[in-house]
C-alpha positions, 0 to 999 in steps of 0.5 A: 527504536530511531530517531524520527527524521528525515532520511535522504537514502529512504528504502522506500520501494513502494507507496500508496493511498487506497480509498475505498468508497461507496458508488451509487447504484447506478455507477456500480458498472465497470465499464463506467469506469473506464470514462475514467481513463478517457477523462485522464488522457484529455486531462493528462494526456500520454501520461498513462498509457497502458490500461489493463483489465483488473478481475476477480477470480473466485473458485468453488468446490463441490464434493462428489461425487464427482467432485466439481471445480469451478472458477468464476471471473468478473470484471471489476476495474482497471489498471492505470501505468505510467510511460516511466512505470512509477506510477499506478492507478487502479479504479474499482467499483469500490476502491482508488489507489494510486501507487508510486514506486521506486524510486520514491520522492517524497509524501507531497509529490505522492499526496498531490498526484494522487489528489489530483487522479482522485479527484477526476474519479470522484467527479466522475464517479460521484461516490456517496461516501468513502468507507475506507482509507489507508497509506501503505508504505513498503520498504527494503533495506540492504544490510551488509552481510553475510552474518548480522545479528537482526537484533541489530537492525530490528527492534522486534526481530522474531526469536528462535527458540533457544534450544534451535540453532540461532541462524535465519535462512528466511523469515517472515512476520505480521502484527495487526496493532488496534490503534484505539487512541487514533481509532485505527489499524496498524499492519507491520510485516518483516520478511527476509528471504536469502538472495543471490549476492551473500554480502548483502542482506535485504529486509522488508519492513511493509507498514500498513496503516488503514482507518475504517470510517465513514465520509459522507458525501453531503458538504464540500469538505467531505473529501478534504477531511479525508485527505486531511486524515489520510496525512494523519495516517501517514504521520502515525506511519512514520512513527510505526517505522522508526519505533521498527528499526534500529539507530544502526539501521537509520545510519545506513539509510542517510 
């Protein structure tokens, strides 16, 4: 494992907080939703201003005979970009998340835009509680290639049986962790696929840290106390992280 710090070069390509919520009967129409993307061009306007329907697709299968195939889509959201593309909302009936992309800042400017959009969402949509929450982090690191010992970089790279030649041309992992001290789930998936430039070697560490629980809405700090553990989760990320990669791989990262 590495030391836990601060990492100036952060692989970081992809951040989000996802909230998933319970509407009440009467706001369980997407088309409601789309008052959310009204409110935010009064609110912030030209800030995003492409919007895309979000569907979901299902597909059924019936044995014959004849065999019947089916494909059914309903609308159940909206997708929010940004002019500068870092940014992305997506409102569901029952989620938010709001994504930064690369290039990353840091956690308080993702927890204080995101506050900021869900907070128009909330009073929008009025939520009975939150169900759900997690933070996302998704990171690619370059490693100077072409032959490197995972070993080096990864702290639980998968092994080849060692019979088998010992050479990767692709790989890819995932580790679902009960978390019972902290009452959560932990979700860690490391891929490496060859790209087109041989001397670099691109890794991704994607760590997924969600906790099932229920928020009410029945006082003011309701939310806040979501918020609050929501920057736990972020912690216990961090953690999941470093306890992944090797000192030599944060060495290339600051």
């Amino acid at each position: 494992m590495a030391r836990e710090r601060h990492l100036a070069k952060a692989p970081i390509t992809e951040a989000l907080i996802d909230i998933r919520v319970k509407l009440p009967l009467d706001k369980q129409d997407p088309t409601y939703i789309k008052v959310f993307n009204q409110e935010m061009q009064k609110l912030f306007p030209g800030q995003f201003p492409q919007e895309k329907e979000l569907r979901d697709v299902q597909m059924m299968f019936e044995i014959g005979p004849p065999p019947r195939q089916e494909t059914k889509s309903s609308h159940v959201g909206y997708r929010y970009d940004s002019e500068d593309g870092k940014r992305v909302i997506q409102t569901k009936l029952d989620s938010f998340t709001f994504s930064w992309l690369k290039p990353y800042e840091n956690w308080e400017v993702l927890r204080r835009n995101a506050y900021t959009m869900w907070q128009v969402y909330r009073d929008l949509m009025k939520p009975e509680a939150i169900t759900r929450i997690a933070t996302r982090f998704i990171n690619q690191i370059e490693i100077p290639g072409p032959l490197i010992d995972f070993d080096d970089y990864l702290t639980a790279a998968p092994v080849i049986p060692k019979a088998l030649p010992q050479a990767y041309s692709s790989f890819l992992t995932r580790m679902a962790i009960p978390d019972e001290k902290n009452q959560v789930m932990i979700i860690i998936t490391q891929a490496f696929q060859q790209g087109v430039n041989p001397k670099m070697i691109s890794v991704v560490i994607d760590i997924d840290v969600f906790m099932e629980k229920l928020f009410e809405n029945q006082t003011e700090s309701w939310d806040t106390m979501a918020w609050d553990t929501i920057d736990s989760l972020r912690a216990i990320k961090n953690r999941v992280f470093f306890e992944s990669i090797t000192e030599t791989t944060a060495g290339l990262l600051e």
